[in-house]
N, C-alpha and C positions, 0 to 999 in steps of 0.2 A: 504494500500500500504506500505513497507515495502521501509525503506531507508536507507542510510549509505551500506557500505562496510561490508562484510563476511568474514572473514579471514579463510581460511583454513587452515585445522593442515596437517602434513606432510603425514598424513595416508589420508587422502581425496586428498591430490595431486598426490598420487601414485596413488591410484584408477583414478582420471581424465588423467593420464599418458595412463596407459593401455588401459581404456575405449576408449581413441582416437586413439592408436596404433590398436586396434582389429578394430575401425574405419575405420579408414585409410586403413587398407588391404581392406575392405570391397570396400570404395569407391573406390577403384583403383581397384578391378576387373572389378567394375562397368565400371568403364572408358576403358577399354579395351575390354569391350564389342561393345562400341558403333562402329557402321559403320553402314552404308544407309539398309536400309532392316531389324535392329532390332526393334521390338515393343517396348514401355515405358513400356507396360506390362511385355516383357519378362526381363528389368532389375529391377522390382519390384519385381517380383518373385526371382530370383537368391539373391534380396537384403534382402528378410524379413526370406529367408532359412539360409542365411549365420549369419545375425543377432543373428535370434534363435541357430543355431550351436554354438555361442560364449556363448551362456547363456544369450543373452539380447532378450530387447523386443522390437518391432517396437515403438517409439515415438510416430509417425505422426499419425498413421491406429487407427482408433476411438475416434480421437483429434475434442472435439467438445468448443468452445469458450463461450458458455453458452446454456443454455436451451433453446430447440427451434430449433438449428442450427442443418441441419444436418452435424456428425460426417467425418470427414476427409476418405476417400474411401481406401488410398493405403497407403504402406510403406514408399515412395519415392515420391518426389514432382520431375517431370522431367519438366522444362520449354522449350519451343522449341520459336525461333528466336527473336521476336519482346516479349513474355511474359517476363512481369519481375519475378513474380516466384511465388510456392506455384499452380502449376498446376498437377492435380495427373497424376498417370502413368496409361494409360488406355492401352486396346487392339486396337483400332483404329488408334492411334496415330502411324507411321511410321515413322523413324528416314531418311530423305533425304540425299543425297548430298549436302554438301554445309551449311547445317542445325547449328545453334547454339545452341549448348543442355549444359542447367544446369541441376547438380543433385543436391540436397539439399537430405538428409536423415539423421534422426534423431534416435540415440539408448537409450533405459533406458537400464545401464547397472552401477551397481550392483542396485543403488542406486539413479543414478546419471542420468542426460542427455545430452549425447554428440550431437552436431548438425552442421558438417562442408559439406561445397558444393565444387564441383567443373566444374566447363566448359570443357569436354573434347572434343576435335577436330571432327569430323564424320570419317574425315578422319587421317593417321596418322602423315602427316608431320608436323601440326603446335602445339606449345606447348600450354599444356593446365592452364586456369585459375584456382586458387585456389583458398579460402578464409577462 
């Protein structure tokens, strides 16, 4: 296990700059897809195309925690109401009315792993969570 603080040099901050800015757009398509009738699948899809389009890689999709486990299924972890998170995006899954959806998605981009969520509304009036 590895301890103490990492100091990054100025050229790794610019890279974690970027890396979160190409993020950031990504997730916020994401979030502006959501309304009642879209699949977790169809924002996993549009998440691991847009991903690749920037030059990174899905994080999450073949993320396995050791030998044995099976490997993580999707690009995007989407949680819906009562889950607390890390549920993948499947085709079954329908986004409701009313529904509280987390995105969590995770980029290797150049080097690096960018990993931010966000709650966005089903519908559009109420402002969405970040973190």
């Amino acid at each position: 296990m590895r301890e103490g603080v990492t100091i990054k040099t100025a050229e790794e901050l610019e890279l974690i700059r970027q890396g979160g800015k190409r993020l950031g757009k990504i997730l916020g398509r994401l979030c502006k897809m959501v309304k009642p009738g879209v699949t977790t699948e169809e924002l996993d899809v549009v998440a691991e195309r847009m991903i690749r389009e920037q030059g990174g890689e899905p994080a999450f999709k073949g993320y396995a925690p050791r030998a044995g486990i099976n490997p993580f299924s999707t690009t995007i972890c989407v949680s819906l109401n009562s889950e607390v998170v890390h549920a993948p995006a499947v085709p079954s899954r329908m986004i409701k009315e009313g529904d509280l959806i987390k995105i969590d998605i995770g980029m290797k981009w150049p080097a690096l792993q960018h990993t931010p969520s966000e709650s966005p509304p089903p519908r559009g009036g109420e402002k969405a969570i970040s973190s």
